[in-house]
C-alpha positions as CSV (number, residue, x, y, z in Angstrom):
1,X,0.0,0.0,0.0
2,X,1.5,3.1,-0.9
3,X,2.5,6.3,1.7
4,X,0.2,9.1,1.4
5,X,3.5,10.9,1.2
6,X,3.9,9.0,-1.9
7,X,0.7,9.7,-3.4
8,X,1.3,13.8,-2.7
9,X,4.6,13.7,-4.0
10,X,3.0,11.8,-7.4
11,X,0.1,14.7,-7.5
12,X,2.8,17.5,-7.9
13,X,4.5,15.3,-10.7
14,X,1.5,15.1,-12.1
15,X,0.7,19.1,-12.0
16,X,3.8,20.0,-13.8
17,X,3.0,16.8,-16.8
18,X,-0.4,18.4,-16.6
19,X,0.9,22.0,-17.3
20,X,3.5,20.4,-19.9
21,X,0.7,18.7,-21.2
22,X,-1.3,22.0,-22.2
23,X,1.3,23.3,-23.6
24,X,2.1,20.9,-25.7
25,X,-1.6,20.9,-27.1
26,X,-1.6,24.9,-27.0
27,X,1.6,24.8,-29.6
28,X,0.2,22.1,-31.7
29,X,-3.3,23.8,-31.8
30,X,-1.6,27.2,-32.6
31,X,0.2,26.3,-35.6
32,X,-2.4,24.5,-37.2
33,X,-4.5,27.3,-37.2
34,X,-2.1,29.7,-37.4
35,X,-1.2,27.9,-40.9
36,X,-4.8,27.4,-41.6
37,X,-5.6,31.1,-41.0
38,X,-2.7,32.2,-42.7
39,X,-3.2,30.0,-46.3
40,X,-6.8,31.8,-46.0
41,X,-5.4,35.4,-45.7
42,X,-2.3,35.3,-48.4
43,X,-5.0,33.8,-50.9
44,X,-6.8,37.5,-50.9
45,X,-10.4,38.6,-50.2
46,X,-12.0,36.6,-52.2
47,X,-12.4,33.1,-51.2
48,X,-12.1,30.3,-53.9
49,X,-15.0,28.5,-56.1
50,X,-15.0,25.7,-53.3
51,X,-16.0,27.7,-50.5
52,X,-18.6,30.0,-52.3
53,X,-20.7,26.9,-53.1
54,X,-20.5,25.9,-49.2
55,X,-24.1,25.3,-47.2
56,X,-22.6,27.2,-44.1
57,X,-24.7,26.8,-40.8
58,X,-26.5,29.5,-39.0
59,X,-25.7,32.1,-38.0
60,X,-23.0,32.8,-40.2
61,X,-24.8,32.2,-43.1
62,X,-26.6,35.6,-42.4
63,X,-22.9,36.7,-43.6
64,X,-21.6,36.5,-47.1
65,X,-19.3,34.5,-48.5
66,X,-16.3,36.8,-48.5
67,X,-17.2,38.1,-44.8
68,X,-16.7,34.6,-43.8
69,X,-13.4,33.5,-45.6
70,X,-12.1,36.6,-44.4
71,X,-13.4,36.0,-40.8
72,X,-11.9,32.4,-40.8
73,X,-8.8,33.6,-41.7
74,X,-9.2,36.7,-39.2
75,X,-10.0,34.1,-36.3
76,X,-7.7,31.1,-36.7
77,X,-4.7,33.9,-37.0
78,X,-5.2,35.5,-34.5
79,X,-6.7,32.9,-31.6
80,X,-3.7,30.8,-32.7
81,X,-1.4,33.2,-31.5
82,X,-3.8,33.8,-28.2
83,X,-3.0,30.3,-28.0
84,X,0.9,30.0,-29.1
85,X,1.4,32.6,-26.1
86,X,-1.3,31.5,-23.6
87,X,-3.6,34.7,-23.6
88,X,-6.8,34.5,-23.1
89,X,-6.8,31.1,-23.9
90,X,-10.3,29.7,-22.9
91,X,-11.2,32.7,-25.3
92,X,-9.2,31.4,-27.9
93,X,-10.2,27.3,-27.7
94,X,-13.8,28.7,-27.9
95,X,-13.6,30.8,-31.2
96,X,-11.6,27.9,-32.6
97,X,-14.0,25.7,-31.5
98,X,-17.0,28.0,-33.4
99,X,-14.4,27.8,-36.6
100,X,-14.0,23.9,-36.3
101,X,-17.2,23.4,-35.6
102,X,-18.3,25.3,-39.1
103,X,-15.7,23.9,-40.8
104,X,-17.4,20.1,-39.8
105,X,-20.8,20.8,-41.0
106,X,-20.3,22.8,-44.1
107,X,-17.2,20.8,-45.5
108,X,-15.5,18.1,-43.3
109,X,-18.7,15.9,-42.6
110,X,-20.1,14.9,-45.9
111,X,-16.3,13.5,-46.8
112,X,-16.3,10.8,-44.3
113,X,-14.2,9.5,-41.9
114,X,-10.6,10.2,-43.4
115,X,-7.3,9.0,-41.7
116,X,-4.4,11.2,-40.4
117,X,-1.5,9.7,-43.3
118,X,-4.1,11.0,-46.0
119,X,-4.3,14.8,-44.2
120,X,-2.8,16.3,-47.5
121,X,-4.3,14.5,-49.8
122,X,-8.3,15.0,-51.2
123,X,-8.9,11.9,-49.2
124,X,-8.0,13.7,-46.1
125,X,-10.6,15.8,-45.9
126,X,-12.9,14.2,-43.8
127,X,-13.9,15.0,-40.6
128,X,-11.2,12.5,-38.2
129,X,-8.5,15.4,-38.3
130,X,-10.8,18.5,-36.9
131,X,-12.6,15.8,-34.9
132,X,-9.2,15.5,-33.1
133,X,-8.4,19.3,-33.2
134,X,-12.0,19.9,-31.6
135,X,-11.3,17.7,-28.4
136,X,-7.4,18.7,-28.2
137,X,-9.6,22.5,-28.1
138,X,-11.8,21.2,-25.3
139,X,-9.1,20.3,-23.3
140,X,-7.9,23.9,-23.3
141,X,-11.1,25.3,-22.7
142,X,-12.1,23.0,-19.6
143,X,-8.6,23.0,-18.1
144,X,-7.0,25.9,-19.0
145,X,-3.7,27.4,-20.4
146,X,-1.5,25.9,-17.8
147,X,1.2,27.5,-16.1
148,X,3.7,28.2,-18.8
149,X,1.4,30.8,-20.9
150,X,0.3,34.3,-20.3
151,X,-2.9,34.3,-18.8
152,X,-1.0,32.5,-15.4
153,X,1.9,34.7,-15.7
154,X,-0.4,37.9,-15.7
155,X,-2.8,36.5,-12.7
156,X,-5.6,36.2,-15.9
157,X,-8.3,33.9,-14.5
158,X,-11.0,32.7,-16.8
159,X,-14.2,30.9,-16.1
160,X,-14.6,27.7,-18.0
């Protein structure tokens, strides 16, 4: 039976994987959208033939098409970096969240369930990879930044 000196000694182990841990998924997270935002911007205002023919969900189909390519790009820029440096973070996850989640319904759903080795490929397309991106976003929101980010270093708290 193990010492409950043991078992505190394991907890604060475990707090500093934990905060290693979120940052690991706040760097991952932040350059994929950073690069997803960014391919969106350099490509100009107006979005390409693909996503004008998209069936985007409400709300922001109330918007036009240029509005939201432009948005996209506006959001997954700059949350990514709210998340490469840990500010506002909760913030961040949940605007990426909204993007992901728009991103499922009007494109990545209808492709199916596509594997991580075909991500660059047409056959990647499918809704596994933001599936994965969603939850790794959820983790962030429910738990945090950690301690190596911003929002800790500044005394930021945010409500989950």
């Amino acid at each position: 039976m193990p010492s409950s000196s043991f078992s505190i000694s394991s907890a604060r182990r475990l707090d500093g994987l934990r905060d290693l841990g979120l940052l690991g998924l706040r760097l991952w997270l932040a350059q994929e959208f950073i690069q997803a935002g960014w391919v969106k911007l350099a490509a100009g205002p107006t979005p390409p033939e693909w996503f004008a023919t998209l069936m985007l969900p409400w709300p922001v189909s109330l918007l036009g098409t240029q509005v939201n390519w432009l948005a996209a790009g506006v959001v997954e820029c700059l949350a990514g970096l709210a998340l490469l440096v840990g500010l506002h973070s909760r913030l961040a996850a949940l605007a990426l969240l909204f993007v992901t989640w728009v991103a499922v319904v009007s494109v990545h759903f209808d492709l199916g369930w596509a594997g991580w080795n075909q991500i660059e490929t047409e056959a990647g397309l499918g809704f596994k990879v933001p599936l994965m991106l969603a939850l790794m976003l959820l983790a962030v929101f429910t738990q945090g930044p950690g301690r190596w980010s911003l929002d800790h270093g500044l005394g930021l708290r945010q409500a989950p």
